[in-house]
C-alpha positions in Angstrom: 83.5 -9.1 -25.6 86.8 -8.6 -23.9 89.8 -6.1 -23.9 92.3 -5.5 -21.3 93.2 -1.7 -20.5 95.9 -0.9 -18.2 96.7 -4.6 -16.9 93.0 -4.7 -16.4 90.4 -6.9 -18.1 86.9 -5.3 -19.0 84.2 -5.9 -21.2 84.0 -3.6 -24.5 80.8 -2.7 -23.7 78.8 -2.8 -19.9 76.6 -6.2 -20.0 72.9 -6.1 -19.0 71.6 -8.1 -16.8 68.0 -8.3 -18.0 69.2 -8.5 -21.8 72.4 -10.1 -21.7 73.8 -13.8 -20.7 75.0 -14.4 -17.2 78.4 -16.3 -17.3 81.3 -15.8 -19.9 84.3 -17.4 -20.3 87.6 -15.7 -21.5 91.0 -17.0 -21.9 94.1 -14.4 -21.0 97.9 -15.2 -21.4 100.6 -13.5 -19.1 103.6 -13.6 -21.1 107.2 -12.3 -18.8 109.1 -12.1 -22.8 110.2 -15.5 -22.9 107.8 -17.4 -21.2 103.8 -17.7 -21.7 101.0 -18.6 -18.8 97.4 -19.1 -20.5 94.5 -19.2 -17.8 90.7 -18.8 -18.6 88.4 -17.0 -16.6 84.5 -17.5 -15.8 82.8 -14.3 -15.1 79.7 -14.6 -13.5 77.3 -11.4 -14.0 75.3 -10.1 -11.2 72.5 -8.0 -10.6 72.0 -4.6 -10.3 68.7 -3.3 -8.8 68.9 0.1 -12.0 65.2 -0.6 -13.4 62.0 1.2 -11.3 58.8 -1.3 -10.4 56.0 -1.4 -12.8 52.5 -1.0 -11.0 50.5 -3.9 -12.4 47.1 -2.2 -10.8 44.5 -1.5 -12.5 43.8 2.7 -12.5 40.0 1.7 -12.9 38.5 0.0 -9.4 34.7 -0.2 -8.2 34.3 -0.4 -5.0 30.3 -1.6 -3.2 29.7 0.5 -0.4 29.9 0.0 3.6 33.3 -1.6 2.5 36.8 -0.3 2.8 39.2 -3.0 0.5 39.3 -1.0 -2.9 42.5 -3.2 -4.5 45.4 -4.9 -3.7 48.5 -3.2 -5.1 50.9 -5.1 -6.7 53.4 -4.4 -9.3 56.7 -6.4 -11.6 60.3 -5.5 -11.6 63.0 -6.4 -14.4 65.6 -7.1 -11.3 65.9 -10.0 -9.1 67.3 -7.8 -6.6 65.7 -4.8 -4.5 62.6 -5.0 -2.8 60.3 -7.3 -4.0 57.3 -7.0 -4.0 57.9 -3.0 -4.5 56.6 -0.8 -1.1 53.6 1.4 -1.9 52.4 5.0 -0.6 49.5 7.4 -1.4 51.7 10.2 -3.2 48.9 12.5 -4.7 45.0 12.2 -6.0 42.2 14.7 -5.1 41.0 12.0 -2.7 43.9 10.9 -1.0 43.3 12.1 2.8 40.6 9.4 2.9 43.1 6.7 1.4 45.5 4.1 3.4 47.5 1.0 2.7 47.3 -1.6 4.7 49.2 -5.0 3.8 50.1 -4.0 0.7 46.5 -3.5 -0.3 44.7 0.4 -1.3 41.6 1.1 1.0 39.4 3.5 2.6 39.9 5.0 6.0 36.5 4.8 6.8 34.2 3.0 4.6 31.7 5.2 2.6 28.2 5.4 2.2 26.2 5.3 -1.5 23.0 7.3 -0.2 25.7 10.1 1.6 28.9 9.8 0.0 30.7 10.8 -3.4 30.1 8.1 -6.3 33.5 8.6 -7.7 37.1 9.1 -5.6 40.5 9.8 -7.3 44.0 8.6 -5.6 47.4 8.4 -6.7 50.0 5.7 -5.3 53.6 5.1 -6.3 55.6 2.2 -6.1 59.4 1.9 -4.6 61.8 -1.1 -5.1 64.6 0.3 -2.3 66.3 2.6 -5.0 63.8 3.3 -7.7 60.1 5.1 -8.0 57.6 3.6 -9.7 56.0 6.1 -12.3 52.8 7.6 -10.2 49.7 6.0 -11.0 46.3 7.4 -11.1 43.5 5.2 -9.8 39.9 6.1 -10.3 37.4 4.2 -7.7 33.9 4.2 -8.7 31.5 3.6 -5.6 28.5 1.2 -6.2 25.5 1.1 -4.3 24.2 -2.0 -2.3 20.7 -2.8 -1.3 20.8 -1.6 2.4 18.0 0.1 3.2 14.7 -0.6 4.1 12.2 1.0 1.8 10.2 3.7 3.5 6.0 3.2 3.2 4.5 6.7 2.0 1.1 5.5 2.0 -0.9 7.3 4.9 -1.6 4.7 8.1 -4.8 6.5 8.6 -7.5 6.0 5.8 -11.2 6.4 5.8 -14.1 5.6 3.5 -17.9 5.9 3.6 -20.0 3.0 4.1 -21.5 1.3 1.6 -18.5 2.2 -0.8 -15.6 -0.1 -1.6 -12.0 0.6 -0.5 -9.0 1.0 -2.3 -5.8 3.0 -1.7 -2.4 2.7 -3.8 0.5 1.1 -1.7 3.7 3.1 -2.3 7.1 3.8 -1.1 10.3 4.8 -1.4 14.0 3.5 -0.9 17.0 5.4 -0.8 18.8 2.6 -2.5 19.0 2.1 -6.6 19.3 -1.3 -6.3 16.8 -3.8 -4.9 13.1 -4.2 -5.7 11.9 -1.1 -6.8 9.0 -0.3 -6.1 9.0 -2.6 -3.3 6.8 -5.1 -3.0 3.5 -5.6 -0.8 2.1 -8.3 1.1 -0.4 -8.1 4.2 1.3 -9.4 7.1 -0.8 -9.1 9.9 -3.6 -6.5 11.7 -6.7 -7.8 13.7 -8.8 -7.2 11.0 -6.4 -8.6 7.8 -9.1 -11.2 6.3 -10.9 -8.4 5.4 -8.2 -7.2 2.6 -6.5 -8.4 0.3 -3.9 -6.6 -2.7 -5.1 -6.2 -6.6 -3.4 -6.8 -9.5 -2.0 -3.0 -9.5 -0.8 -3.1 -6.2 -3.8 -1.5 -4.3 -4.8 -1.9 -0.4 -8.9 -3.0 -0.8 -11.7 -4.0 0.7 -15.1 -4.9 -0.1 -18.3 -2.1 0.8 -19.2 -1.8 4.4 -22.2 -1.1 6.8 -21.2 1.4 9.2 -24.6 0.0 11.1 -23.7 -3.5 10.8 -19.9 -2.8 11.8 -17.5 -6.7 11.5 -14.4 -5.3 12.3 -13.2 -7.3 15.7 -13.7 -4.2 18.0 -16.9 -3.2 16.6 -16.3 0.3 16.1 -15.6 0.6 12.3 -11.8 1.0 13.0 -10.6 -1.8 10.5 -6.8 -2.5 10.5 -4.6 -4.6 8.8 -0.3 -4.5 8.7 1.1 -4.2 5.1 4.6 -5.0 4.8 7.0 -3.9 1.9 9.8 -5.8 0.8 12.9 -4.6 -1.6 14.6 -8.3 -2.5 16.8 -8.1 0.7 15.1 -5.4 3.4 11.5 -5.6 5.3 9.1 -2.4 6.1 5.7 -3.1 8.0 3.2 -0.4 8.6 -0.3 -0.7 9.9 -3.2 0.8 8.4 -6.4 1.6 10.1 -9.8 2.4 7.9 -12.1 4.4 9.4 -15.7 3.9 8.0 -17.6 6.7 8.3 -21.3 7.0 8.5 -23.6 8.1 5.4 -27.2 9.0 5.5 -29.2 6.2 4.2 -33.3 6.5 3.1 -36.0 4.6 5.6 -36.3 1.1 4.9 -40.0 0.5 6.3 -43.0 2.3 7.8 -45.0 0.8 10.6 -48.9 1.3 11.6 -50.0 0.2 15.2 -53.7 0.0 13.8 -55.5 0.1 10.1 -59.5 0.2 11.0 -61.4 3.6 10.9 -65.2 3.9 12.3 -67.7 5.5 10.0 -68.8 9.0 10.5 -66.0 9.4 13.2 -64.8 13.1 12.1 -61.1 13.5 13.0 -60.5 9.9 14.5 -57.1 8.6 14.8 -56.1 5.7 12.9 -52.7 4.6 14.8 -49.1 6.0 15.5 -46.3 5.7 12.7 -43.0 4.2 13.4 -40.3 4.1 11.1 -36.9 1.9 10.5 -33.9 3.7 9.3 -30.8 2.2 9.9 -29.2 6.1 10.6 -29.4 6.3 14.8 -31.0 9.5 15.3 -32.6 10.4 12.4 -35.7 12.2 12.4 -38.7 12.0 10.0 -41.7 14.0 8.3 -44.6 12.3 6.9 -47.4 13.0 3.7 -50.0 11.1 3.3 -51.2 10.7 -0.6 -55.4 10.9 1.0 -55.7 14.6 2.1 -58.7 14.0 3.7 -55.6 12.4 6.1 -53.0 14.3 8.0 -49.8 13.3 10.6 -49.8 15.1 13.4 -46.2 14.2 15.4 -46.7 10.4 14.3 -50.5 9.9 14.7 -51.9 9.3 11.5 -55.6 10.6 12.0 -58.6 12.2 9.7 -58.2 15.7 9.5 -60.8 17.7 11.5 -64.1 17.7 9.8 -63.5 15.0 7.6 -65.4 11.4 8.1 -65.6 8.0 6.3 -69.0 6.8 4.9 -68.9 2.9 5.2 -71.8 2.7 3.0 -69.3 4.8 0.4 -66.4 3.2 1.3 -65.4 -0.1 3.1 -61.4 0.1 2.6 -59.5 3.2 1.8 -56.0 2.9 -0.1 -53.1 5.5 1.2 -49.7 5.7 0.3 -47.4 7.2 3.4 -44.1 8.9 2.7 -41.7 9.1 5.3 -38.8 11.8 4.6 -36.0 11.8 6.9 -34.1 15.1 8.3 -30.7 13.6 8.0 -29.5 16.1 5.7 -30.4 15.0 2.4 -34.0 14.6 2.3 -34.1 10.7 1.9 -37.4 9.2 1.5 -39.4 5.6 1.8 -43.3 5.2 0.4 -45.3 2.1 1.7 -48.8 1.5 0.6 -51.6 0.8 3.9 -55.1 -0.1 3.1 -57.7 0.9 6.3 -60.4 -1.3 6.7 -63.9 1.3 7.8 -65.9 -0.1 10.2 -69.7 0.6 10.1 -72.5 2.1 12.1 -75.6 1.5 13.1 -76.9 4.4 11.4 -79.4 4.1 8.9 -83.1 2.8 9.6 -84.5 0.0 7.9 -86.7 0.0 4.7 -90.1 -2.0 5.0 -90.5 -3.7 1.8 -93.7 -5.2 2.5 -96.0 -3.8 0.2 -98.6 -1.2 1.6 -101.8 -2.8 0.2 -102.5 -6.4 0.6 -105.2 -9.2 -0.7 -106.5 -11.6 1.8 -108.8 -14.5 1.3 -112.0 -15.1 3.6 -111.4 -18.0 6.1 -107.4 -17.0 6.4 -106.2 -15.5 9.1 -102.0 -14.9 7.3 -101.8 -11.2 5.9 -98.4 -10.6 4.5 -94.6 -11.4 5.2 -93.1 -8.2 7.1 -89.8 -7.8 5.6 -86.9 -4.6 5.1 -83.5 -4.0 3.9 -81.1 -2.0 5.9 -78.2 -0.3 4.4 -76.3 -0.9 7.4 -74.1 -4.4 7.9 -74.6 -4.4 11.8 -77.8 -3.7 14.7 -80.6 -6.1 14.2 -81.0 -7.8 10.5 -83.8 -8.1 9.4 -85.5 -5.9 11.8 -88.2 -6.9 14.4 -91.4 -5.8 14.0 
């Protein structure tokens, strides 16, 4: 492995370090023409820092948002001497103004945001060992979102529904994130009135059918609210929602008369005043009467002018009243009265003694007087 050139010793051929053994041993022999001197010499080989880093990185990195560590940079050398671990810089990428190192490790200035930032960044960093550059390397960093925001409720706080109708809306929302429970899931969480609702199977807000009359909301004034709350796996959104029950016309539910008795041969008398139960405050009401011998005049029920009852003709008359009310559309209630006609002392009696009688010498008793009377009160039988 050896020559000597010019009272020098050299290797034929420059050793390597990396490839090559570490120690030799060689014999030389200094010779003065008659004399000879052999001595043998170890040659230890050093190192030579002539081979550049290799970056050991890998040029693919995700990184979750809201954090600015993307990788720590780290690389091998062939030499034992030199710096290392090699000293890294940012020395190119489209992206590298928001790049540092910091301890050896590639990260984000500032740390970026998923919903507002750029999903995918591009940097370039180079490796130096004190003499030689690494070859550049290209390192792609692919953001990744993280469930940090609260989903957003889009269903309306303020509902309403008529009475007498069940309630229902759809709960929905929205969440900037694409990770997380999406759609988020509901649950009712508070409100002054939250016994009153509950959540179906398809993820609606309901509540049974109410009576805007017969109001059982706490305050008493058909405002029913309840909190829903929405939940993405990690983040919390409560909203309340109030349900206004608004009032519908309804029909009459009963029709009152103050009296039911009507004297004979009383033309135009007046039976009793009308009342009538509607659960709508402020409703107003018409009235027909299925008798038109009969007429409502404001809410007298009375016999039309002219027109009398005959108790001898009738004892009890049978009318149906019909009470409509003006609340817009035309609602009605029938109820069926019976009036009881009184009578009057108005027709004579009828002697039914016969005209012509037989009577027997030595009696003194004639005949039974006796009559009928058409009429069920004065005196019965009559007096003679």
């Amino acid at each position: 492995l050896f020559e000597i050139v010019g009272g020098n010793l050299q290797f034929i051929s420059a050793p390597d370090y990396e490839t090559d053994p570490h120690t030799y041993d060689v014999e030389v022999t200094a010779d003065d023409g008659v004399n000879t001197t052999p001595q043998t010499i170890t040659v230890t080989l050093t190192d030579v820092n002539d081979n550049a880093p290799v970056i050991t990185t890998s040029a693919t990195q995700s990184v979750a948002e809201n954090s600015t560590f993307v990788a720590a940079l780290t690389s091998t050398d062939a030499d034992t001497v030199g710096t290392n671990p090699a000293t890294f810089t940012i020395t190119g990428g489209t992206d590298a103004g928001l790049f540092e190192i910091v301890g050896g490790n590639l990260q984000f200035i500032a740390a970026p945001d998923y919903e507002t930032d750029p999903h995918s960044y591009d940097v370039e960093v180079t490796a130096n060992d004190g003499v030689n550059d690494s070859a550049a390397q290209a390192i792609t960093i692919t953001l990744t979102d993280v469930n940090d925001n609260a989903p957003v409720i889009t269903t309306s706080a303020a509902q309403s529904v008529e009475e007498n109708a069940a309630f229902s809306v759809a709960l929905t929302s929205t969440d900037a994130d694409t990770v997380g429970t999406i759609p988020a899931t509901f649950t009712i969480t508070g409100g002054a009135d939250q016994a009153l609702f509950s959540i179906d199977g398809s993820g609606n807000l309901v509540m049974t059918a109410k009576d805007y009359e017969g109001a059982i909301d706490v305050g008493g004034d058909n405002s029913y609210e309840v909190e829903v709350t929405a939940n993405d796996g990690v983040n919390d959104t409560a909203q309340t929602i109030t349900v206004s029950v608004t009032d519908v016309n309804e029909a009459p539910t009963d029709i009152t008369l103050t009296a039911s008795t009507v004297a004979e041969n009383d033309a135009g008398a007046v039976i009793g005043t009308l009342g009538v139960v509607d659960q709508d405050a402020g409703d107003s009401h018409t009235f027909a009467v299925s008798d038109n011998r009969f007429e409502v005049v404001g809410t007298q029920l009375q016999l039309k002018a002219g027109q009398s009852i005959d108790f001898e003709s009738e004892t009890s008359i049978d009318l149906t009243i019909t009470a409509t009310d003006q609340g817009g559309t035309g609602l009605s209630y029938n109820e069926n009265f019976t009036l009881t006609v009184t009578d009057v002392n108005d027709n004579a009696p009828v002697i039914t003694t016969s005209a012509t009688q037989s009577v027997a010498e030595n009696s003194t008793f004639v005949a039974a007087l006796t009559s009928t009377d058409a009429d069920t009160v004065g005196t019965n039988p009559a007096t003679f």
